[in-house]
NURO-416016 format. One record per residue (C-alpha): x, y, z. Coordinates in steps of 0.02 Angstrom, whole numbers, plus 50000, padded with zeros to 5 digits. Each point is the difference from the previous one (the first is absolute). Layout:
N
XYZ/...
***
This chain:
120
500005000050000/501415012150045/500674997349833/498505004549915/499865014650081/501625006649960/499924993649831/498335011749992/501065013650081/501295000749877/499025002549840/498915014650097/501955008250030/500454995549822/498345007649927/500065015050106/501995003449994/499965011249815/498665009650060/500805002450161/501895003449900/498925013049891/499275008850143/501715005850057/500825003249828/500015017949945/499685005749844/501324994549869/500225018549928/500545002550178/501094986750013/500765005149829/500485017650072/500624992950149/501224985249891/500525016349909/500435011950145/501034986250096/500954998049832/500235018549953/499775008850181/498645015350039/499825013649874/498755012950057/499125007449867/500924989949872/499154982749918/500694984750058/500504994649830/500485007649891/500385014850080/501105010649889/499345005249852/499565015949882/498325004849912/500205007849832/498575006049866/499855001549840/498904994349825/500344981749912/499445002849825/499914979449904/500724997749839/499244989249856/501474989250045/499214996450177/498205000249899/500664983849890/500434990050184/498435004550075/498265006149985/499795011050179/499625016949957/501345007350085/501044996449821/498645012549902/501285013749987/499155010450128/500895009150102/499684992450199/500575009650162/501094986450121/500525002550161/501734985750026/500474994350195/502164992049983/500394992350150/501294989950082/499494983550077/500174998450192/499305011350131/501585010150029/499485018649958/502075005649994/500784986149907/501075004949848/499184996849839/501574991249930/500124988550136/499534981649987/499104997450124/498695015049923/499714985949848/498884995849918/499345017849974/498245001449949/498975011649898/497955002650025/498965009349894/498365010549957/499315002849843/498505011549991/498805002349861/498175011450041/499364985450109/500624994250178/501954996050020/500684982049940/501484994350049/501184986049915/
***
């Protein structure tokens, strides 16, 4: 009988145990910052990764070269306002640009036509 019952006692714990695990978890974009700011330290009013970086502006105008690879509209010849973010990768706001560790660099950007912002 004593077996039973902690047979029956064990599969309760094992049912209950990932809600239980859950309930204490915090939310993973939490944990991500968290993973990121032991790795690169605190940066007030900096983001955590990519951290360094520069917006620019300016128009992207397609040519019928782009038009022949693909049929978005953006290759019309129109002339489209685009606001570009380069950054360095880590969450170090003051490393040198040259350095390796600020690899792989990335680049984000904002193409905007009449209609609401899309970004590729």
């Amino acid at each position: 009988m004593n077996r039973r019952r902690l047979l029956v006692a064990l599969v309760a714990l094992a049912s209950a145990w990932p809600v239980l695990a859950r309930a204490e978890d915090q939310p993973i974009e939490v944990e991500v910052v968290d993973a990121m700011n032991k790795v690169f330290g605190v940066h007030p009013g900096f983001r955590t990764v990519h951290a360094k970086g520069m917006v620019v502006e300016g128009s992207f105008r397609g040519t019928p070269d782009g038009a022949a690879l693909s049929r978005a509209s953006l290759f019309d010849g129109s002339t489209i306002p685009v606001t570009v973010r380069f950054s360095d990768a880590g969450g170090v706001p003051t490393i040198p640009d040259g350095s390796a560790d600020a690899n792989p660099h990335g680049m984000a950007s904002s193409i905007c036509r009449t209609g609401p912002r899309r970004t590729w």
